[in-house]
C-alpha positions as CSV (number, residue, x, y, z in Angstrom):
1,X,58.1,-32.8,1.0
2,X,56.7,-32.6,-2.4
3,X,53.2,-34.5,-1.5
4,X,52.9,-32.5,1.8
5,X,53.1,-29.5,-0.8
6,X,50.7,-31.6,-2.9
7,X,48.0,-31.9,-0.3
8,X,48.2,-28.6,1.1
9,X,47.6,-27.1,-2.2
10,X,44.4,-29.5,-2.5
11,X,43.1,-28.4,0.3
12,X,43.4,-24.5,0.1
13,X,41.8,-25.7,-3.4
14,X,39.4,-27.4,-1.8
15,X,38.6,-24.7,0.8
16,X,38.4,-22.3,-1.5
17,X,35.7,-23.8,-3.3
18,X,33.3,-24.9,-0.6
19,X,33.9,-20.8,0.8
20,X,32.4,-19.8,-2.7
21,X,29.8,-22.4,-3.2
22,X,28.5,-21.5,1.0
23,X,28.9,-17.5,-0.2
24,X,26.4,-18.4,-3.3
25,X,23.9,-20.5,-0.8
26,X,24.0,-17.2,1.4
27,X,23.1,-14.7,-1.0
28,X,20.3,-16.8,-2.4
29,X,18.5,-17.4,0.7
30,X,19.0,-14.2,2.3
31,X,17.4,-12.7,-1.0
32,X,14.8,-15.0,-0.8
33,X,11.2,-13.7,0.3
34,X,10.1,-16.6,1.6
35,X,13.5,-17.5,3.4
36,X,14.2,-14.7,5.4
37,X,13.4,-14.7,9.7
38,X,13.8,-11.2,10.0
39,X,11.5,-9.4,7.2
40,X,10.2,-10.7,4.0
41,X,11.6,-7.5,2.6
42,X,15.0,-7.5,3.4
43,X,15.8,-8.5,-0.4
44,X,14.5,-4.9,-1.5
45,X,16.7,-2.8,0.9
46,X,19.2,-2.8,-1.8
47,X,16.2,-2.4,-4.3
48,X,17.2,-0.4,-7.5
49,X,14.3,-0.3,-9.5
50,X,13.7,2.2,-12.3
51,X,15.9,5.1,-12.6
52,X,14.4,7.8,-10.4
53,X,14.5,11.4,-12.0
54,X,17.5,13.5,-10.9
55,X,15.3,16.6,-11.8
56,X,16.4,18.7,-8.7
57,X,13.4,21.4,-9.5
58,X,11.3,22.2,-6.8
59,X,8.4,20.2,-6.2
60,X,5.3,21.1,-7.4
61,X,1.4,19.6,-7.5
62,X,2.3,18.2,-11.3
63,X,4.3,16.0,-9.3
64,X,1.5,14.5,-6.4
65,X,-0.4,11.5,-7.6
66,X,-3.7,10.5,-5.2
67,X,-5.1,7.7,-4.7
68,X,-9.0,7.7,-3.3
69,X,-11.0,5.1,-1.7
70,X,-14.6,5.0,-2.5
71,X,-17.1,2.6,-3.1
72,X,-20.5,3.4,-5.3
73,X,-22.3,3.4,-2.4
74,X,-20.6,6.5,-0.9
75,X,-19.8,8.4,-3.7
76,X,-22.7,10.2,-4.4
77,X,-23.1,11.4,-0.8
78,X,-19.1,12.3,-0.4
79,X,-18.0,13.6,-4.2
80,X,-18.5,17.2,-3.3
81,X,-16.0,17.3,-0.7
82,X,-13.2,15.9,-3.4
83,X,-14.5,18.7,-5.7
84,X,-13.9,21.5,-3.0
85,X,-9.9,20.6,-3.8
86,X,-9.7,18.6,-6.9
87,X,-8.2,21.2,-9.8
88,X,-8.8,19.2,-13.2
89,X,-6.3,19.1,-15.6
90,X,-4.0,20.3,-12.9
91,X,-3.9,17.2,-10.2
92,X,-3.1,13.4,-10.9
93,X,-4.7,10.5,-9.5
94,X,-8.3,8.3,-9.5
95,X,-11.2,7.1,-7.6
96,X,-11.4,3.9,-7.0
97,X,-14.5,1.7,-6.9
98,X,-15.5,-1.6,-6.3
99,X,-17.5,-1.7,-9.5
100,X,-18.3,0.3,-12.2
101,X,-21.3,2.4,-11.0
102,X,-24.5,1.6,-12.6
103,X,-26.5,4.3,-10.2
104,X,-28.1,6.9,-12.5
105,X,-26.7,9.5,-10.2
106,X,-23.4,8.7,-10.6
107,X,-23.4,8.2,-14.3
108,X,-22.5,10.4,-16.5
109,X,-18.8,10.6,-14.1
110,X,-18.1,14.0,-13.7
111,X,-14.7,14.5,-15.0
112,X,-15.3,18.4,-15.1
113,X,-15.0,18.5,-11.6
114,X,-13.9,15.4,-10.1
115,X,-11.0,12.6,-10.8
116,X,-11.2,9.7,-13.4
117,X,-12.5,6.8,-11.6
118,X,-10.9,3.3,-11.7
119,X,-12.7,-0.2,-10.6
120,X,-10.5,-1.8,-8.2
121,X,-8.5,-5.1,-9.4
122,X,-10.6,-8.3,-8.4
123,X,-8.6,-9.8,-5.6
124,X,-11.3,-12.7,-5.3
125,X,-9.5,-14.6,-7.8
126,X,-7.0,-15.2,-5.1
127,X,-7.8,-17.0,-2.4
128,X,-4.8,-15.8,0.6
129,X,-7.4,-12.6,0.1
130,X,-10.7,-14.8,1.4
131,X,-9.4,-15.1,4.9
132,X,-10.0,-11.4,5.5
133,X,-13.8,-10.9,7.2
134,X,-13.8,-7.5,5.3
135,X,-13.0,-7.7,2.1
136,X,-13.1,-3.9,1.0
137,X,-9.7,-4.0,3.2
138,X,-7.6,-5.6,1.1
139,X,-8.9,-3.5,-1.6
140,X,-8.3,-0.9,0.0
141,X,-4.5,-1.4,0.6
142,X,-4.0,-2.5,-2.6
143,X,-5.1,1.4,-4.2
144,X,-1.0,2.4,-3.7
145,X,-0.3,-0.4,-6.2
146,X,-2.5,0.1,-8.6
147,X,-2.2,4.1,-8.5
148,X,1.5,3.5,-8.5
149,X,1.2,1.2,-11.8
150,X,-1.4,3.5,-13.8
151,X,0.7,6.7,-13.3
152,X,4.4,7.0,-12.7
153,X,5.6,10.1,-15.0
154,X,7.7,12.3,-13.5
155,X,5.5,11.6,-9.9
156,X,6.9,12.2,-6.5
157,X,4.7,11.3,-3.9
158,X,1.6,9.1,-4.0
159,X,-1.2,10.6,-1.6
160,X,-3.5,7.8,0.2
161,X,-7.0,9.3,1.4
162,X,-10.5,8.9,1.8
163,X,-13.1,10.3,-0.2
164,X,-14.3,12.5,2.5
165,X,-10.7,13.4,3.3
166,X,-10.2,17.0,1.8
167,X,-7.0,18.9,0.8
168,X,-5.3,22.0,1.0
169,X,-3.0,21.8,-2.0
170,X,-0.8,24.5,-1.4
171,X,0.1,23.6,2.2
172,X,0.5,20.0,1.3
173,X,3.0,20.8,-1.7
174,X,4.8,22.9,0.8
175,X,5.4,20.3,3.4
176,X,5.9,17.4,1.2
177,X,8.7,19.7,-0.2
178,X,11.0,18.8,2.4
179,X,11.6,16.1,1.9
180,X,13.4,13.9,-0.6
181,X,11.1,11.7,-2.8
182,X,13.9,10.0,-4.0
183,X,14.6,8.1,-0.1
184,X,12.0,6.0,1.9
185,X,9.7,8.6,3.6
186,X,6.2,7.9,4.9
187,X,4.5,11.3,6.0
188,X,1.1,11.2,7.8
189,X,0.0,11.9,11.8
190,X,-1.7,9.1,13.7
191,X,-5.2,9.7,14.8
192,X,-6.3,12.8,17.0
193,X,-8.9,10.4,18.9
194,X,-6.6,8.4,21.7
195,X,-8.9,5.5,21.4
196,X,-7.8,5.2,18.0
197,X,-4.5,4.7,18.3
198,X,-4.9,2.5,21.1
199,X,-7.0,-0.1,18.5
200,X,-4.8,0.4,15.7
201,X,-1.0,2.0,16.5
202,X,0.1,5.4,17.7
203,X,2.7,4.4,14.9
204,X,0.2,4.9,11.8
205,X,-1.5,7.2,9.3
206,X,-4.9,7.2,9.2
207,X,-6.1,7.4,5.4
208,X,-8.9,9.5,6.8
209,X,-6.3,13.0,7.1
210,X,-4.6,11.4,4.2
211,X,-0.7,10.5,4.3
212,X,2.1,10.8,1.5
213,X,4.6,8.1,0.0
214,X,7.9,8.8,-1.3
215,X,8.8,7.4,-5.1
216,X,11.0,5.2,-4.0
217,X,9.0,3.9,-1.1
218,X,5.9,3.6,-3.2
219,X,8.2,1.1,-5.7
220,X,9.6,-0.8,-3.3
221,X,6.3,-1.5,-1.4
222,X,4.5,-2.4,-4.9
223,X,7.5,-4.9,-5.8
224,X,6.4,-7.0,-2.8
225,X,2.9,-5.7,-1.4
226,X,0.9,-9.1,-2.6
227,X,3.3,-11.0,-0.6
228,X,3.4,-8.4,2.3
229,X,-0.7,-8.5,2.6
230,X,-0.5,-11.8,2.9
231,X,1.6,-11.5,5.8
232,X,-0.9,-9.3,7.8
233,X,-4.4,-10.3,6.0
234,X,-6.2,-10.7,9.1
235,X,-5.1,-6.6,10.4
236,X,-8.3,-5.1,10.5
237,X,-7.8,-1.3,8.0
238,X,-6.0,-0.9,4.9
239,X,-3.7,1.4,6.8
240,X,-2.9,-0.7,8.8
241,X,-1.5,-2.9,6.7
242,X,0.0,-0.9,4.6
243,X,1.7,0.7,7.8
244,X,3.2,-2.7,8.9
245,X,4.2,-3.4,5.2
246,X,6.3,0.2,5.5
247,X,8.0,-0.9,9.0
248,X,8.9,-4.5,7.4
249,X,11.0,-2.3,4.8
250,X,12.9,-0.1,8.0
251,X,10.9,3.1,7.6
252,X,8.6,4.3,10.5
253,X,6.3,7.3,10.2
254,X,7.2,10.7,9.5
255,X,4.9,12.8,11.4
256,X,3.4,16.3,10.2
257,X,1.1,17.8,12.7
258,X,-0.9,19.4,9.8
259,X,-2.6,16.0,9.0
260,X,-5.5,15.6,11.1
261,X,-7.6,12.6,11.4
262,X,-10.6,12.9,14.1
263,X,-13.0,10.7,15.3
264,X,-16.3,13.1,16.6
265,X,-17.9,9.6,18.8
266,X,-20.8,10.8,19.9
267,X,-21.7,12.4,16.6
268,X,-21.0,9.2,14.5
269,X,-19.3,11.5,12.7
270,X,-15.5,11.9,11.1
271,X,-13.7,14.9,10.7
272,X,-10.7,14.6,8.1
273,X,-9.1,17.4,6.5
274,X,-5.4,17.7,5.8
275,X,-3.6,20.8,6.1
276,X,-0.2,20.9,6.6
277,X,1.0,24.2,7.9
């Protein structure tokens, strides 16, 4: 009787110890990036991060941070339509280049009227970034990082465009007030050209009418983009990328009919303005 009572409290021991040691091996690899079947993202669904403000004011355009692609090659031809919206001292957020501009015209920048400019990060130094045949793309979808990472403050959304894209501040502040920057939201409208989103996704911004990311989708995209690029290197457009990056974290587009991205074919030609209303 007594070593019957002996073994069976050996192996509830015994049980009880390989349940925790298989728990432990679970959470590990289902937190892993590298581990997961499903979504190399799955470990930041539960993502904390920073503390995000609790600041329940209304939202305001102290609280939009943009992030612009250009190059040095099409700035001088497309600055004027970021001055038509740009308010300094009043809105947040860079143009990025892929090199500091040595053209006379562009030199010296004109911070009166237009935003600070910022030389992308290098990404040659890695080489999962070679594979791509157009480089400028992963550039490109790397802006959210690096505009996320230079200026955080009390922001709310990060705005993705263009440098022809232009902006109708009010309207934009208005819609993106809505919604809560503290949850997963990705706010944009896929293309107005049907041929477009046949090549691309009918599920996708196009940076061309500009699209919005929450806070807290904004930091948990950056924890993991390098490893998320990686993933989808070979997808032709920044957006595009960045889109599939988004749906790998659960969150599909959130579609405002006020962005408009148009492709005007037979004028070679793009039309991009964004105003929500």
């Amino acid at each position: 009787m007594q070593l019957s009572i002996l073994l069976s409290g050996k192996l509830c021991k015994s049980l009880l110890i390989s349940g925790l040691i298989l728990y432990v091996i679970h959470i590990l690899l289902s937190n892993h990036p590298c581990c997961n079947s499903i979504t190399i993202f799955n470990n930041l669904m539960s993502f904390k991060g920073h503390d995000i403000t609790q600041d329940d004011t209304p939202t305001n355009i102290s609280h939009l941070v943009f992030g612009i692609t250009s190059s040095s090659r099409t700035w001088k031809n497309r600055m004027s339509y970021v001055e038509s919206w740009w308010k300094p001292n009043i809105t947040r957020g860079f143009v990025f280049l892929e090199n500091f501009p040595k053209d006379h015209q562009l030199l010296p920048w004109p911070y009166s009227s237009c935003p600070p400019f910022k030389v992308s990060e290098d990404t040659s130094r890695d080489k999962m970034y070679d594979k791509h045949p157009i480089q400028q793309t992963i550039r490109m979808a790397r802006v959210v990082e690096e505009t996320f990472k230079m200026e955080n403050k009390s922001a709310r959304w990060y705005i993705m465009a263009d440098d022809d894209t232009i902006f109708f501040l009010d309207n934009l502040v208005e819609v993106l007030s809505k919604y809560d920057h503290r949850k997963y939201f990705y706010v944009g409208i896929n293309s107005e050209t049907h041929a477009s989103n046949v090549e691309h996704s009918f599920n996708m911004a196009f940076g061309g009418g500009g699209y919005a990311f929450s806070y807290a989708l904004g930091e948990a995209m950056v924890e993991n983009l390098d490893i998320c690029i990686k993933k989808y290197q070979t997808y032709y457009g920044g957006d595009h990328i960045l889109q599939s990056c988004v749906a790998d974290l659960g969150v599909s587009l959130t579609q405002e009919k006020g962005f408009h991205q148009v492709i005007l074919v037979y004028q070679k030609l793009g039309w991009y303005i964004c105003d929500p209303n």
